[in-house]
PDB file of N, CA, C and O in Angstrom:
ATOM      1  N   UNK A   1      31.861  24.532  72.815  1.00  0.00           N
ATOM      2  CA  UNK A   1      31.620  25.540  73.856  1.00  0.00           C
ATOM      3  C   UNK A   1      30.655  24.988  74.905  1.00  0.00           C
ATOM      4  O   UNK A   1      30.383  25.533  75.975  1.00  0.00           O
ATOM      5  N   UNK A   2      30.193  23.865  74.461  1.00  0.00           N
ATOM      6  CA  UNK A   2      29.090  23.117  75.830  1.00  0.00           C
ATOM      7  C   UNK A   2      29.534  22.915  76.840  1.00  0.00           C
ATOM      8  O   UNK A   2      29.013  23.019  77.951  1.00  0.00           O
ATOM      9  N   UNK A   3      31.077  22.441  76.398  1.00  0.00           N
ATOM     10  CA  UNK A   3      31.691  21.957  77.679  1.00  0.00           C
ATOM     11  C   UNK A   3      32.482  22.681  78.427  1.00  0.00           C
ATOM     12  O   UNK A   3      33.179  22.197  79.319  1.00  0.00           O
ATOM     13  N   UNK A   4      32.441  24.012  78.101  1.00  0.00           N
ATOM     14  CA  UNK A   4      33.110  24.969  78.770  1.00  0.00           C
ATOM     15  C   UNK A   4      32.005  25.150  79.757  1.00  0.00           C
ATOM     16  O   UNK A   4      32.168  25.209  80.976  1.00  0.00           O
ATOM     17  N   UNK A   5      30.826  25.236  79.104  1.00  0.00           N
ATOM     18  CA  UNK A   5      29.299  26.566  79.727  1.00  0.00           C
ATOM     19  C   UNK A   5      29.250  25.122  80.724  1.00  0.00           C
ATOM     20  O   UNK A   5      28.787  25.425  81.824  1.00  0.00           O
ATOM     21  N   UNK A   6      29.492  24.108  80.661  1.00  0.00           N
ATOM     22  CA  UNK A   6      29.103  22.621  81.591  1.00  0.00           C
ATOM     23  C   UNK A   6      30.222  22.901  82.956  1.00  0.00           C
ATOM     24  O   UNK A   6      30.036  22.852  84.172  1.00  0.00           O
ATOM     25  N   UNK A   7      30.958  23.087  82.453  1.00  0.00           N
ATOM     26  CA  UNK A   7      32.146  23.110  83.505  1.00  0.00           C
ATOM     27  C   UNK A   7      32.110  24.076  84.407  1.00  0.00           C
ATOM     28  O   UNK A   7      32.236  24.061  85.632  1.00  0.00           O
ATOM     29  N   UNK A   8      31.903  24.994  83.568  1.00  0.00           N
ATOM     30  CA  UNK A   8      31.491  26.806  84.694  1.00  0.00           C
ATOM     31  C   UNK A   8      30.493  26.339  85.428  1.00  0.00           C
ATOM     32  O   UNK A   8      30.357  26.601  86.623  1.00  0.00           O
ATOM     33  N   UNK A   9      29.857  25.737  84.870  1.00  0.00           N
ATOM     34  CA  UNK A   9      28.058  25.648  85.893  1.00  0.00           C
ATOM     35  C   UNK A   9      28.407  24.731  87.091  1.00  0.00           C
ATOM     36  O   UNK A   9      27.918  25.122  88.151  1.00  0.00           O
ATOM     37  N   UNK A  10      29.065  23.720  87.150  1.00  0.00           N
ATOM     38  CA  UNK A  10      29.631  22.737  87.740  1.00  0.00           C
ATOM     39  C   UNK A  10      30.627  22.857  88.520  1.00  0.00           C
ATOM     40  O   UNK A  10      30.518  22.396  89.656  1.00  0.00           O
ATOM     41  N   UNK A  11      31.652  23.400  88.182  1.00  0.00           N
ATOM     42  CA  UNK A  11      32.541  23.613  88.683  1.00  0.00           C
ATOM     43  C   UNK A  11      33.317  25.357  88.862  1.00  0.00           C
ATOM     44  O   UNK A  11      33.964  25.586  87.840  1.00  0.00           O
ATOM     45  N   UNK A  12      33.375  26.351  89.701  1.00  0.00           N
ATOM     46  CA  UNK A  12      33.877  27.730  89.219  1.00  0.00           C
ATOM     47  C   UNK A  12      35.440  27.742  88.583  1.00  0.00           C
ATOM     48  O   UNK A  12      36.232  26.996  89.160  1.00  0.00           O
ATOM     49  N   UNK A  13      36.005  28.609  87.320  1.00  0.00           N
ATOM     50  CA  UNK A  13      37.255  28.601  86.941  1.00  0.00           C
ATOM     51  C   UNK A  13      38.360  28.336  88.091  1.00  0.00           C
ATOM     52  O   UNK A  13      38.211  28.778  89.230  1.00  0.00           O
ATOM     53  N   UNK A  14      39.129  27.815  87.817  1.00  0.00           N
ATOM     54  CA  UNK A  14      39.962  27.569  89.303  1.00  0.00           C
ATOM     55  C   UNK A  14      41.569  28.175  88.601  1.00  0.00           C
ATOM     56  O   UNK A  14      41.913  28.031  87.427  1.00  0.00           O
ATOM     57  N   UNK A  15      42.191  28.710  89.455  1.00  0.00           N
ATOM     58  CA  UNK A  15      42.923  29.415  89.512  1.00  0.00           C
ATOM     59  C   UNK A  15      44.308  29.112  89.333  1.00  0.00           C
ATOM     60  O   UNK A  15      45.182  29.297  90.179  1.00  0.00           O
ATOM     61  N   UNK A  16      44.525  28.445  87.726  1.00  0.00           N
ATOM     62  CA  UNK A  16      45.217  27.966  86.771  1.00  0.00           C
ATOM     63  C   UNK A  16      45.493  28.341  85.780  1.00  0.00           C
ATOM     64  O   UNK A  16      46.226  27.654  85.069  1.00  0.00           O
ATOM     65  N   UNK A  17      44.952  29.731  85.293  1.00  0.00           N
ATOM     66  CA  UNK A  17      45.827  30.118  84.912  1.00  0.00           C
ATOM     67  C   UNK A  17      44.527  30.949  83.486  1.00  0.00           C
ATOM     68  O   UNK A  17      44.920  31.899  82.808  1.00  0.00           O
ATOM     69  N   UNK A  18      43.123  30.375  83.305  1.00  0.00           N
ATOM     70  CA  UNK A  18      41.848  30.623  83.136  1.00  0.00           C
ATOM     71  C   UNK A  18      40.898  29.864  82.788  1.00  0.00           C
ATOM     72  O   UNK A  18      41.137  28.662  82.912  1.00  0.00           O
ATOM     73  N   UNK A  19      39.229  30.339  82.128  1.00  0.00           N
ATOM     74  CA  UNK A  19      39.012  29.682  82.456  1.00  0.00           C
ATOM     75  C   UNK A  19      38.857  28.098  81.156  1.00  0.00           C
ATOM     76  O   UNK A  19      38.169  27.077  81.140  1.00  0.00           O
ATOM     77  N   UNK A  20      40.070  28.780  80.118  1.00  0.00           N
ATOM     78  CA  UNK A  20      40.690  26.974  79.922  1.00  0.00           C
ATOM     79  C   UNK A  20      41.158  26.317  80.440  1.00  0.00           C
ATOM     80  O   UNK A  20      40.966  25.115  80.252  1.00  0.00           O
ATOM     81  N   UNK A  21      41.995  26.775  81.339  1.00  0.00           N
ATOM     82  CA  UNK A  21      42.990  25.933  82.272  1.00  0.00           C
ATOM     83  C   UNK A  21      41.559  25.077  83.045  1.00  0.00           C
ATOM     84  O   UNK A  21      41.285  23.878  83.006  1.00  0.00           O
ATOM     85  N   UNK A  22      41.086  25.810  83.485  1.00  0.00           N
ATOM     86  CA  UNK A  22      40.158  25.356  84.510  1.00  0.00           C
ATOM     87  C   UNK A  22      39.307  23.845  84.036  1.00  0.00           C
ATOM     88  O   UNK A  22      38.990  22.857  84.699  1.00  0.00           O
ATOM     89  N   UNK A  23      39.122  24.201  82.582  1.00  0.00           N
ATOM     90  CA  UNK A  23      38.297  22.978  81.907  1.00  0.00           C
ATOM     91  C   UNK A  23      39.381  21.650  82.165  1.00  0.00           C
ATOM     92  O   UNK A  23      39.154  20.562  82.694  1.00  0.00           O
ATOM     93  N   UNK A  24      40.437  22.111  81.669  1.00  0.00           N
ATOM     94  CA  UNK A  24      41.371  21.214  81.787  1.00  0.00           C
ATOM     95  C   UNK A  24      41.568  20.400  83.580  1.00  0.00           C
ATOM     96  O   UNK A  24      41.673  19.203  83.847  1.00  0.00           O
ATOM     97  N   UNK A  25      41.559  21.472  84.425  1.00  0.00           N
ATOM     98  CA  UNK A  25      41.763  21.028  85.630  1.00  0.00           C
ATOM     99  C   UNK A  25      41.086  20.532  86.019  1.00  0.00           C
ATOM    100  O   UNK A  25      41.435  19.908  87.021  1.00  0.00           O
ATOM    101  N   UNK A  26      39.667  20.394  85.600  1.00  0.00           N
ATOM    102  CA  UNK A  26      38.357  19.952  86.039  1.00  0.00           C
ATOM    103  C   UNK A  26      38.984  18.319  86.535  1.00  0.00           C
ATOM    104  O   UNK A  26      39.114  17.877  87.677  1.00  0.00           O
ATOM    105  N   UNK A  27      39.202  17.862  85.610  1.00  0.00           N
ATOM    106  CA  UNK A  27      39.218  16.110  85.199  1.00  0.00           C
ATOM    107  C   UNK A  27      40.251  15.981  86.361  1.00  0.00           C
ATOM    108  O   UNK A  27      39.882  15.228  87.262  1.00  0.00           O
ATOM    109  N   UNK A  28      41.553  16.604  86.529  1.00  0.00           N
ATOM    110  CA  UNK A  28      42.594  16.646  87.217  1.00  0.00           C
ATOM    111  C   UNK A  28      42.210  17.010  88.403  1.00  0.00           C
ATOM    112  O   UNK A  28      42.892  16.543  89.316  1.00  0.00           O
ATOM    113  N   UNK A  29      41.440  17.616  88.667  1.00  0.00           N
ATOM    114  CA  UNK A  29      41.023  18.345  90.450  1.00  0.00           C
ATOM    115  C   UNK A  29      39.275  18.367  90.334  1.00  0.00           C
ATOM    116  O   UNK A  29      38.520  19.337  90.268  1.00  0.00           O
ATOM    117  N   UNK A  30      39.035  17.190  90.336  1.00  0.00           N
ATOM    118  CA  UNK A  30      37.648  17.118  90.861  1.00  0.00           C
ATOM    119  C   UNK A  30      37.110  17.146  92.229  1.00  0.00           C
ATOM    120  O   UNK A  30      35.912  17.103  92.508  1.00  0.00           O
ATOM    121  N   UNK A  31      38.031  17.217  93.012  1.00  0.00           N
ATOM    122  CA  UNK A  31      37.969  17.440  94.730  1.00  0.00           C
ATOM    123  C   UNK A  31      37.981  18.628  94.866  1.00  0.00           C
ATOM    124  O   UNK A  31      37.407  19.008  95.887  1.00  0.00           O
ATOM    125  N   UNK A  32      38.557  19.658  94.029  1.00  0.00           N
ATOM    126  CA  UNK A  32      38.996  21.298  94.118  1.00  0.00           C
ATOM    127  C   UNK A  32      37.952  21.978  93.622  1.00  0.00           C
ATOM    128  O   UNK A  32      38.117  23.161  93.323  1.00  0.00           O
ATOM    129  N   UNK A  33      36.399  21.208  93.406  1.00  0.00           N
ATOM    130  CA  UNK A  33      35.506  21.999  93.339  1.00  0.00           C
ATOM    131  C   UNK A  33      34.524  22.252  94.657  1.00  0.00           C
ATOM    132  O   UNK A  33      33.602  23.065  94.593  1.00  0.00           O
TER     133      UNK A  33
END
């Protein structure tokens, strides 16, 4: 769960679908933050 609470702080859920997708998208769309 660190790396969820890391990702929210860092990056906001992005609009994929939630905010797992979002963890996932992180790595994939690091410009889309």
């Amino acid at each position: 769960m660190t790396v969820e609470h890391h990702t929210a702080v860092s990056r906001p859920p992005l609009p994929r679908g939630g905010p797992r997708s979002g963890v996932r998208a992180v790595p994939a769309y690091p410009e889309r933050g």
